[in-house]
N, C-alpha and C positions, 0 to 999 in steps of 0.2 A: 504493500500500500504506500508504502515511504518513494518506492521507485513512482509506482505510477501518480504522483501527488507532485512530485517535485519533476520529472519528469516529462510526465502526459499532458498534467494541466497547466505545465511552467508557473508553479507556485512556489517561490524558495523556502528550503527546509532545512537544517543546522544539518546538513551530511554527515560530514566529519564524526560530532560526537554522538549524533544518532546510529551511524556505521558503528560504531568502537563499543557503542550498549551491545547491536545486535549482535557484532565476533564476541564479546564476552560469554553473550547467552547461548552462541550455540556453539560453542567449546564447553559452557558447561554443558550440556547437553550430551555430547559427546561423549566428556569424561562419565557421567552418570549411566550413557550407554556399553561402556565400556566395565564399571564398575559392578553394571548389574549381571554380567556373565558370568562375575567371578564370586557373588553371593548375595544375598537375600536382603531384601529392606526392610526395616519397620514403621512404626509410625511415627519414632521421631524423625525419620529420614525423609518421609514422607512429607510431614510437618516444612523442617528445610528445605525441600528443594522449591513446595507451593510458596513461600516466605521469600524465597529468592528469585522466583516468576514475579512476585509481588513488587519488589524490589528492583526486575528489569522497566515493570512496566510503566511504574512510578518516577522511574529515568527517562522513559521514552517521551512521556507524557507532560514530562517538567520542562523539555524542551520544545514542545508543540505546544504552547498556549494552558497547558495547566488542565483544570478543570472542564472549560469553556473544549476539550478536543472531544468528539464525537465518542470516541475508543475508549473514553474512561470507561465505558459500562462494561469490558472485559474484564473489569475487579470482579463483576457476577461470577464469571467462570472458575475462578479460584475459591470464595464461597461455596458454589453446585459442588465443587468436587469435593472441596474438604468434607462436608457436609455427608458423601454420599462413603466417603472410603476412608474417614474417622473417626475416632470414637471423638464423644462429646465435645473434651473439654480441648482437646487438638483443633476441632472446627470452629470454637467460639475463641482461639489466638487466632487462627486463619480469618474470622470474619471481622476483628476489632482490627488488625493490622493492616487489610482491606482498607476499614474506613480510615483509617489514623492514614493513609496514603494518599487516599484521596482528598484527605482534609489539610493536608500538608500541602497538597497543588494550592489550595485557593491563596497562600502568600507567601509561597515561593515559585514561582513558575517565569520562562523566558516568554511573551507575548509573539507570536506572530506578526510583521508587519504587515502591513493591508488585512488583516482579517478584521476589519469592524464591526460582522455580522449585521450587515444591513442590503437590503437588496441583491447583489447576484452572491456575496458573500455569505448571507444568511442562508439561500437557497443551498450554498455548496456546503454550508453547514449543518441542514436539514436531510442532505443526499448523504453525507456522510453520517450524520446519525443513522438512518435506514442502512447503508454497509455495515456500521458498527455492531447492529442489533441482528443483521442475518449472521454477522462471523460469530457471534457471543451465540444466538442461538445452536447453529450449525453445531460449532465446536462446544457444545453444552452436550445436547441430545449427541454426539458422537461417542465422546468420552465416556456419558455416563451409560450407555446402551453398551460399554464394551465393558465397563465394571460389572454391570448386571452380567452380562455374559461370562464373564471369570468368576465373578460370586456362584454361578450356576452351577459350573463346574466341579468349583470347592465343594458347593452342597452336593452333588452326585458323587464326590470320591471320600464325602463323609458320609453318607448314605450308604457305597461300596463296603466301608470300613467298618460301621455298624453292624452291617449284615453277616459281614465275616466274622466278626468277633462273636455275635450270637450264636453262628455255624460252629467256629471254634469250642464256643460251650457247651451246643447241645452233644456234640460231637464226643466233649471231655466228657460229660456227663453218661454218655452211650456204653464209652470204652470201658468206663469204669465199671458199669452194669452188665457188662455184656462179657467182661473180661473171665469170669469166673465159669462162666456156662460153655464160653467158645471154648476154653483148655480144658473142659469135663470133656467135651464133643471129639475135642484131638486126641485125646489121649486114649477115650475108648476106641474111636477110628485105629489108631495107631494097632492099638491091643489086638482089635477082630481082624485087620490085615494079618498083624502076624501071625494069629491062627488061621485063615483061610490058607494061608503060605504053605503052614508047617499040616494041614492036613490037605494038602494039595485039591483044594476045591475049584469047581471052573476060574477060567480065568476072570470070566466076566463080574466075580464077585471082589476080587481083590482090585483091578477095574475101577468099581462103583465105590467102593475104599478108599480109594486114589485120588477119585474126582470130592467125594466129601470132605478131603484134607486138605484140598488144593482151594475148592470155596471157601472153608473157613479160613485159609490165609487171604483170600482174594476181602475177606470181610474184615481181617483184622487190619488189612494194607488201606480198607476205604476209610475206615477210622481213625487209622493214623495219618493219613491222608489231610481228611475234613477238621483232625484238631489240632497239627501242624503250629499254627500258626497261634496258638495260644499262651504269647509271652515267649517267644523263644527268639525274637529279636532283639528283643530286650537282655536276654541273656549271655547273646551270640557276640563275642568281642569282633571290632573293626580290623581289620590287617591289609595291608597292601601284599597285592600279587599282580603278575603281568595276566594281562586278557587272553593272549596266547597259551600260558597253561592251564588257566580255568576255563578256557573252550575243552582243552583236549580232555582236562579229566574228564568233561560233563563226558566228551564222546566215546571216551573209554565204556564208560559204566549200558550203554546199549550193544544188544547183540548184533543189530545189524549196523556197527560203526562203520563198516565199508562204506555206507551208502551214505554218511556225513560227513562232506568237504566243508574244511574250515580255510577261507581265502581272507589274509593278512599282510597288507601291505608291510616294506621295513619299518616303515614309522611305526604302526599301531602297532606290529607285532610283540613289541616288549611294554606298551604302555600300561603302567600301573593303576593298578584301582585300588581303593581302600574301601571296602565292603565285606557282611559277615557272608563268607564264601558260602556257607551250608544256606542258608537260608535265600542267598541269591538262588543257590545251584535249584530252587525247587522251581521256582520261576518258569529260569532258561529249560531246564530237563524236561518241564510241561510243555514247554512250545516246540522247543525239539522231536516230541511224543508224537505230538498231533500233527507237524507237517510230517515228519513219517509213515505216519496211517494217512496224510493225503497224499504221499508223495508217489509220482507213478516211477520213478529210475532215481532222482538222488533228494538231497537237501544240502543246500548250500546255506554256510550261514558268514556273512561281512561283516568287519570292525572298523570303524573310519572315527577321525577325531572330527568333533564339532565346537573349536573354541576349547571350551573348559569341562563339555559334555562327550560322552561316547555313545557312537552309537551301534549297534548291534543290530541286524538284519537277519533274521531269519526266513529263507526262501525256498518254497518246493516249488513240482513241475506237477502239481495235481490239475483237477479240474477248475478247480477257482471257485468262489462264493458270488451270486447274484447279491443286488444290494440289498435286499430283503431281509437276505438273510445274513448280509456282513453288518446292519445294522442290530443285530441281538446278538454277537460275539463277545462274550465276556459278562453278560447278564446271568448269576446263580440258577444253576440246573437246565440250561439252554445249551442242548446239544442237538447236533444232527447225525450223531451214532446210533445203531442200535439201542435197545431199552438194556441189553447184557455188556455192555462194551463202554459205557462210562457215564457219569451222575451229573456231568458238564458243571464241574465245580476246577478242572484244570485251567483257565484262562481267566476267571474269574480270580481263584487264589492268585495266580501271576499277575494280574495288574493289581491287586490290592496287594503284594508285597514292594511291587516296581513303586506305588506311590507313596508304601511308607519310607522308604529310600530315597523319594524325590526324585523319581525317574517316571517314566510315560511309558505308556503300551500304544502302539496303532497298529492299526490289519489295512494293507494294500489289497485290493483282489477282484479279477475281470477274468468271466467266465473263460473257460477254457487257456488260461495261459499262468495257474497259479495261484498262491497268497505269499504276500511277504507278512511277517510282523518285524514290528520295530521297535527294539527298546532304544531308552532315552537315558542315559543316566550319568548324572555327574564322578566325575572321577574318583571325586570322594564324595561317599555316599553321606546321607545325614541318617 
């Protein structure tokens, strides 16, 4: 607006110290985008940097006429926002320092010359009001429609995390009921096996022996499975390892590791992470699981740096998921397996461990040529 005011309509405008605010503010800008790749803000930082937009604007504006400039009313903008993305008493320092800026234009400000606001000068002071009021509204409704949408977020991966931890209880609660009767079940299986053995009875009954021994682990494994995750991150210490050997133990521990290429550039291949390995490894081992059982000849899984995050690719060559149905991946007991072949609680537990670590889950996938998923995760986990 500065260019085309001083420019378009040949209206002189103090260049100089109005250029020197603008490089200030968008170097900090900068440094703040830069700083936010390497970690987490809060609300005092918050508080700072809206205080310091406050502080460009209130330089902008002490140089264009003070008060009497159209664009005072983007002080609104910095109120909507404190307002919408801090707690109380953070918005009501954003809203008094707001006014305390504004009230400061009315007796110290540099006057425009020729703006007497009267006749074509009034009109171009009324036209610029109406600009002032679409950018303040625009960038109001932008900002604040992109907070609700990451508040959204939050709330659905507090929701995810809820849900998990109830799961985790009913789960703990299951095992611990269930624990007594399954080892009564094993042990007499075991016993009638080895009499059916020792009086050489069809085979088909020692068989049916077999397959009940092999269910009740198939039941104690969904159990341990479903309560996983109750408190054992919290237990699990942080350690740095390279991504190249905690891809390969993951691919060790499957029978059909053949069929899992791990491709690592030099760079990533020794890049450290600091995460509780056991508790990552359930994650990664679930998604690994499942492009397997979609995968028609391999799975490939990629490690690339992004900034300060890693990210991890997991890619088969199955048929791929319609959107219909890649839009419910990862939702508790959402599966498209058989009703014998899984509880569709693996992708689910993976993204609810990926976020309590501060990392992301996404599913790429177009029918007939695949799925990738994609973790997200900072090098050191939180």
């Amino acid at each position: 607006m500065i260019g085309i005011i001083h420019f378009g309509f040949q209206f002189p405008l103090p260049i100089i110290p109005l250029g020197a605010t603008l490089t200030l503010e968008v170097v900090s800008n900068l440094l703040l985008q830069s700083l936010s790749r390497k970690q987490s803000f809060n609300e005092r930082w918050a508080t700072s940097v809206l205080l310091l937009d406050i502080v460009f604007l209130t330089v902008l504006l002490y140089f264009t006429s003070g008060p009497s400039n159209p664009f005072s009313a983007l002080y609104l903008l910095h109120v909507a926002l404190a307002s919408v993305v801090l707690p109380s008493f953070h918005s009501w320092i954003i809203t008094l320092f707001a006014i305390g800026g504004f009230a400061l234009l009315f007796p110290l400000n540099r006057p425009l010359s020729g703006l007497e606001h009267h006749g074509h000068e009034m009109d171009l002071h009324l036209w610029g009001m109406w600009v002032a009021l679409g950018i303040t509204g625009v960038a109001t409704v932008y900002f604040v429609r992109h907070i609700r949408e990451l508040l959204t977020q939050k709330e659905e991966q507090l929701s995810r995390t809820r849900t998990m931890q109830a799961l985790a209880s009913m789960a703990a609660s299951a095992a611990h009921e269930l624990a007594t009767p399954l080892s009564t079940i094993a042990v007499s299986a075991k016993e009638l096996e080895h009499r059916f053995q020792t009086e050489k009875l069809p085979p088909d009954f020692v068989e049916d022996i077999r397959l009940i021994r092999d269910e009740i682990d198939r039941c104690k494994g969904i159990l341990t499975q479903m309560s996983f995750q109750s408190g054992h991150i919290r237990g699990e210490s942080f350690i740095p390892i390279s991504l190249s050997s905690f891809l390969e133990s993951i691919r060790t521990e499957f029978s059909e590791k053949g069929r899992i290429r791990i491709d690592l550039d030099e760079e990533t291949n020794s890049i450290p992470i600091t995460v509780p390995p056991d508790t990552l490894k359930v994650a990664v081992r679930n998604l690994i699981k499942n492009a397997l059982e979609a995968s028609i000849t391999s799975v490939r899984i990629q490690g690339s740096r992004v900034h300060s995050m890693i990210k991890i690719t997991i890619q088969d060559d199955g048929p791929g998921m319609p959107l219909d149905i890649l839009s419910h991946v990862g939702e508790p007991f959402f599966t498209t397996k058989g009703k014998d072949q899984g509880m569709g609680l693996g992708i689910f537990l993976a993204r609810s461990i990926l976020e309590q670590l501060g990392g992301t889950l996404e599913f790429n996938s177009e029918v007939g040529k695949g799925t990738s998923a994609i973790i997200t995760l900072r090098k050191t986990a939180r």
